[in-house]
C-alpha positions as CSV (number, residue, x, y, z in Angstrom):
1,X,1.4,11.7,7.3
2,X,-1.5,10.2,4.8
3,X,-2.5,11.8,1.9
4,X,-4.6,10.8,-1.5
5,X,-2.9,9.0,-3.8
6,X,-4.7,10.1,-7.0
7,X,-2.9,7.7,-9.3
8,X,-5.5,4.4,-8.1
9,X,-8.5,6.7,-9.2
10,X,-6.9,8.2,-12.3
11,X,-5.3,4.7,-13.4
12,X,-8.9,2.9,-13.1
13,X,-10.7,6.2,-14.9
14,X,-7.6,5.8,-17.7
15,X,-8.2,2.1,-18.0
16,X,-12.5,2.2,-18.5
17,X,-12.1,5.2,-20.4
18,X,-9.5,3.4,-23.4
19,X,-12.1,0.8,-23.1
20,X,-15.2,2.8,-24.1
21,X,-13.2,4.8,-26.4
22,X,-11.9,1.2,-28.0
23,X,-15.6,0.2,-28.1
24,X,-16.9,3.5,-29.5
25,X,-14.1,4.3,-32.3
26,X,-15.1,0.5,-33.3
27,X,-19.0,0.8,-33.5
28,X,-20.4,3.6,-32.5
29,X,-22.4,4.8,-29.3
30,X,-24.8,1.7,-29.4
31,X,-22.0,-0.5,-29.0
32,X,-21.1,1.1,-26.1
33,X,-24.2,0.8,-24.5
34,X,-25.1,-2.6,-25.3
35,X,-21.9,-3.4,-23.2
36,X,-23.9,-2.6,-20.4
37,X,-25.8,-5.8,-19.4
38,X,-27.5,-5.6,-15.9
39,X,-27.8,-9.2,-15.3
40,X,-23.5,-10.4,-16.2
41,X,-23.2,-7.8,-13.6
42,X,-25.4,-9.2,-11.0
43,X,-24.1,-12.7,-11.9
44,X,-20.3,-11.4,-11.1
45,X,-21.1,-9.3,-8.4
46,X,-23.2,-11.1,-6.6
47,X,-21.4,-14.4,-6.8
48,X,-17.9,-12.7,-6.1
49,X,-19.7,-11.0,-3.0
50,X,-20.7,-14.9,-1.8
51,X,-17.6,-16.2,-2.0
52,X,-15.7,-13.8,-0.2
53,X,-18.3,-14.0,2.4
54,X,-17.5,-17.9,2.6
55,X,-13.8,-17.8,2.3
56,X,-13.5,-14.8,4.5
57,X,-14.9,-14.8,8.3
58,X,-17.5,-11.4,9.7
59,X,-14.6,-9.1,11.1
60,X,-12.5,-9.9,8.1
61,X,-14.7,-8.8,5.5
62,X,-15.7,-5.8,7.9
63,X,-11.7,-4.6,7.4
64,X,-12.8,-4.3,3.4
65,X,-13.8,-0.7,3.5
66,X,-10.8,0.1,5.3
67,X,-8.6,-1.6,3.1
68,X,-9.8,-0.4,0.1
69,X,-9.4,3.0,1.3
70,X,-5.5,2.4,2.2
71,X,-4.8,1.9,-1.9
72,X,-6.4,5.6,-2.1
73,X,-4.1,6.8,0.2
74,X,-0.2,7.2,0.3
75,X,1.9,7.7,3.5
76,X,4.5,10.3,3.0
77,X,8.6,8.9,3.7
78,X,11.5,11.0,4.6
79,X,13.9,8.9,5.2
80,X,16.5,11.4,5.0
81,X,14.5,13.2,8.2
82,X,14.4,9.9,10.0
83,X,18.3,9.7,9.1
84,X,18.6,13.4,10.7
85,X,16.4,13.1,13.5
86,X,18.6,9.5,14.7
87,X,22.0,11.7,13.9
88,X,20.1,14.8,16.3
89,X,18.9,11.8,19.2
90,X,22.3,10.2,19.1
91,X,24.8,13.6,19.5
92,X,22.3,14.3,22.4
93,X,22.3,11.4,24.1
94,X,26.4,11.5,23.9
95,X,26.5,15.0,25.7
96,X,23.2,14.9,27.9
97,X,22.8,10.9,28.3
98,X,20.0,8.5,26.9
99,X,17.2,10.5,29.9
100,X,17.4,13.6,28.0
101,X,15.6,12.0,25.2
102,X,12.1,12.0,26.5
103,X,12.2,15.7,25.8
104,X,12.6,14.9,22.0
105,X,9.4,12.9,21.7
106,X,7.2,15.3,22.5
107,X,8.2,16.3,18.5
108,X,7.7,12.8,17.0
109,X,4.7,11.8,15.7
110,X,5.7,8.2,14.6
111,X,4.3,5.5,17.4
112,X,7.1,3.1,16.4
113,X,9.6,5.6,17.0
114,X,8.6,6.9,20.1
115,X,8.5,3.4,21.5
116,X,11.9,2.2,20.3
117,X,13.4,5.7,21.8
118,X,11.8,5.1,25.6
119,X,12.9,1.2,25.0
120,X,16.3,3.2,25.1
121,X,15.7,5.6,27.6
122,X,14.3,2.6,30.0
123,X,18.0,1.4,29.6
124,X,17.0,-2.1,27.7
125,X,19.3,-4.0,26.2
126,X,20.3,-3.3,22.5
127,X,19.2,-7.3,21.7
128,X,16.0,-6.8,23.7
129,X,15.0,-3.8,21.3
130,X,15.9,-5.4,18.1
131,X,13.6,-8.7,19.1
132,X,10.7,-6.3,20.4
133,X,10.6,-4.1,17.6
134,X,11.3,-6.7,14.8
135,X,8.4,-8.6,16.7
136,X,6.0,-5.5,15.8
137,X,7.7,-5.3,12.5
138,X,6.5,-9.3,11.6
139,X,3.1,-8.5,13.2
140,X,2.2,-5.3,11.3
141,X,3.2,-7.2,7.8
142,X,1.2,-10.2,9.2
143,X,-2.0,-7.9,9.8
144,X,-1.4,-6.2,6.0
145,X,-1.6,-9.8,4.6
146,X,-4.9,-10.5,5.8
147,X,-5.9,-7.3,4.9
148,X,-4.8,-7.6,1.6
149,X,-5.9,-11.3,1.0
150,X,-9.4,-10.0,0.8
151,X,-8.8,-8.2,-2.1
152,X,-6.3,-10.6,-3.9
153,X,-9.0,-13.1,-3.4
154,X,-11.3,-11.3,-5.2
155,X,-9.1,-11.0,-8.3
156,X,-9.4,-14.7,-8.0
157,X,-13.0,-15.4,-8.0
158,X,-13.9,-12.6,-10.4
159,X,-12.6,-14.3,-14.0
160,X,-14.4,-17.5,-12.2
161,X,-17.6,-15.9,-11.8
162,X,-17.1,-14.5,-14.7
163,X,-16.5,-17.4,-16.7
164,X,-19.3,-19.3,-14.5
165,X,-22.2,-16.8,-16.3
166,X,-20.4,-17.5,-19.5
167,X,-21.7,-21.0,-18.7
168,X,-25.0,-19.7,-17.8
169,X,-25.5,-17.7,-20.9
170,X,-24.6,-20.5,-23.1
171,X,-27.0,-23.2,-21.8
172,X,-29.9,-20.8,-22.4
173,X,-28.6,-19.9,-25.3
174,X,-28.3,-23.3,-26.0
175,X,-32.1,-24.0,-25.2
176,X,-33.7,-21.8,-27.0
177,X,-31.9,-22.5,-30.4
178,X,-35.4,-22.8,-31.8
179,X,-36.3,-19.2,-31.1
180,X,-33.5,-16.5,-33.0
181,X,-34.8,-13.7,-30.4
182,X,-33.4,-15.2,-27.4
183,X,-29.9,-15.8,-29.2
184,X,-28.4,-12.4,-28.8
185,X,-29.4,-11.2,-25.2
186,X,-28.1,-15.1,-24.2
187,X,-24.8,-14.5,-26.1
188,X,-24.4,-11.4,-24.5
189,X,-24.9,-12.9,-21.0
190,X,-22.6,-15.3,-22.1
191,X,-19.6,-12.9,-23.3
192,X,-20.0,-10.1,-21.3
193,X,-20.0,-11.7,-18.0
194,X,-16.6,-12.7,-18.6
195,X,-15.6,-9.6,-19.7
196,X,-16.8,-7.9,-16.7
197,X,-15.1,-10.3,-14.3
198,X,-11.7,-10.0,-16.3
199,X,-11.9,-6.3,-16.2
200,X,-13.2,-6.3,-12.1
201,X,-9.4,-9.0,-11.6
202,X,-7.2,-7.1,-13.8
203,X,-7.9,-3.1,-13.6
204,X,-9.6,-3.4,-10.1
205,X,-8.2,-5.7,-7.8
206,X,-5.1,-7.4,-9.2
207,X,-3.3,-3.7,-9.1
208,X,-4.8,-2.7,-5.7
209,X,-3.3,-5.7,-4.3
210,X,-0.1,-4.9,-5.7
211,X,-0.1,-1.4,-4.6
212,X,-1.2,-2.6,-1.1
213,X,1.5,-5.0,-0.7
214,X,4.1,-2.3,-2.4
215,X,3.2,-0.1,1.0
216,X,3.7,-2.9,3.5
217,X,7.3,-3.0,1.9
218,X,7.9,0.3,2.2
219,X,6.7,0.7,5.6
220,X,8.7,-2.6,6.6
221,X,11.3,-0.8,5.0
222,X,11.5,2.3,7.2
223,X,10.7,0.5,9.9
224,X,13.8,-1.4,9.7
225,X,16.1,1.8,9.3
226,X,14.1,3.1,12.8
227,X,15.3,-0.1,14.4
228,X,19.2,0.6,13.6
229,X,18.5,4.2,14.4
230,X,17.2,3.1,17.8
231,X,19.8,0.6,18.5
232,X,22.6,3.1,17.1
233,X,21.5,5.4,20.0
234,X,21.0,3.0,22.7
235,X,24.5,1.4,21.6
236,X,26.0,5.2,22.0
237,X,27.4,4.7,18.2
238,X,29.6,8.2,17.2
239,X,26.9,10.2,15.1
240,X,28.7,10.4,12.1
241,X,29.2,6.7,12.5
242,X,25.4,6.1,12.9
243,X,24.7,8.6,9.9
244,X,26.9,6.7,7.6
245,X,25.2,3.7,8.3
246,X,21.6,4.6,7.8
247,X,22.8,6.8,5.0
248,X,23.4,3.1,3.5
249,X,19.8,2.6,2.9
250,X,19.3,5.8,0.7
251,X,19.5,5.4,-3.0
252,X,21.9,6.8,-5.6
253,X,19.9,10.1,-5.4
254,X,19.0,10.4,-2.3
255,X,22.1,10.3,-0.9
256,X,23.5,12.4,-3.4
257,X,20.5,15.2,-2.4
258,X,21.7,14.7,1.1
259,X,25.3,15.3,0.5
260,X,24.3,18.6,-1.1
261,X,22.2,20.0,1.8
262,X,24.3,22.5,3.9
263,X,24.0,20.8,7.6
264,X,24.3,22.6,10.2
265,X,27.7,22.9,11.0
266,X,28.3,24.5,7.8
267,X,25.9,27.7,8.3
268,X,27.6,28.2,11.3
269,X,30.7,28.7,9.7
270,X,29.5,30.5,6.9
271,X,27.8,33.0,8.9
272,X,29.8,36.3,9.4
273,X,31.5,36.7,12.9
274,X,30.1,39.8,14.6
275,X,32.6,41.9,15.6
């Protein structure tokens, strides 16, 4: 299940806030406001915009909205229910057989899931599964990378355009050396474009890219555990067996959290006989 992951937008608010603060607790509120220069930004956005537009092809750059919005999201991982719901599918499929299964999907929401447990159910061999699935698995990462190479791009070209109206700024300024009114605005062109571009690469897009890439691991991640769990199932492994050996992928904690759940067994046997 998605939900919003507050930390991009608080992080980037955190980040341009220290900066005006560092600007205002240095020279006042019209320092912060000459920081504000209309044309470095058209300068950076606009020749960042043209080069993603040439490195990138039409439906590429139409998946930029979409993968912006996936570094304000966060997908929620229990991987000690997916360890649980494996143990549940496997001491089923022991006492009712592998058929008996299809009734259990009707409770999982997870796409990958549901198709490695009727993989199992069709009767296809454990070797089979694990080269179908893992072929998803290398797909979905391969789709993420081109997703995120959009935005990893673009902390590339931002310090460049930045630096390239730096350039811009001082050839004019250069130019006019005869006339001390066009020295400052020029200068200002010249510094702040580079500012803007190094703030767009390494607050923006720089840490985006990293949090997009940190989800693609973790999704690989339990997608790998689903894969044993399917192939623990299909196998007919002893539950406690299979649990052990997902249980291998839990941290420290986790596994220590899980140890100190009561399962099932042991509410029945605390329960009081009735007489």
């Amino acid at each position: 299940m998605k939900r919003n992951d507050l930390l991009t937008p608080i992080g980037i608010f955190i980040g341009i806030t220290m900066i005006f603060v560092g600007i205002f607790t240095t020279g006042g509120v019209g320092d912060v406001v000459s920081f504000i220069q209309i044309s470095s930004m058209i300068i950076v956005l606009g020749g960042l915009a043209a080069a993603l537009l040439i490195n990138f092809t039409l439906d590429e750059i139409k998946l930029t909205g979409k993968v912006l919005k996936e570094s304000f999201q966060t997908n929620e991982q229990n991987l000690s229910g997916l360890i649980d719901l494996f143990v549940r599918l496997s001491e089923r499929a022991r006492r009712e057989g592998l058929l008996a299964l299809e009734s259990e999907l009707e409770e999982v929401e997870d796409p990958f899931i549901k198709k490695g447990i009727l993989l199992a159910v069709d009767g296809i061999e454990p070797e089979v599964i694990n080269d179908i699935m893992n072929a998803e698995v290398s797909a979905i990462e391969e789709r993420h990378r081109r997703g995120r190479a959009i935005i990893e791009k673009a902390a590339e070209y931002a310090p460049a355009w930045g630096m390239i109206g730096t350039l811009i700024g001082l050839v004019l300024m250069l130019k006019n050396l005869t006339d001390p009114t066009t020295l400052g605005p020029n200068m200002a062109i010249a510094l702040l474009t580079t500012f803007y571009g190094s703030v767009l690469a390494n607050l923006v897009f720089s840490p985006m890219a990293g949090k997009l890439a940190n989800k693609t691991d973790q999704e690989i991640f339990i997608k790998q555990v689903t894969i044993e769990g399917v192939i623990g199932v299909q196998s007919g492994q002893n539950p406690k067996i299979l649990e052990e050996k997902l249980s291998a992928f839990l941290s420290g904690d986790e596994r220590q959290r899980q140890e100190e759940e009561p399962t099932e067994e042991d509410v029945m046997e605390g329960a009081p006989n009735e007489a």
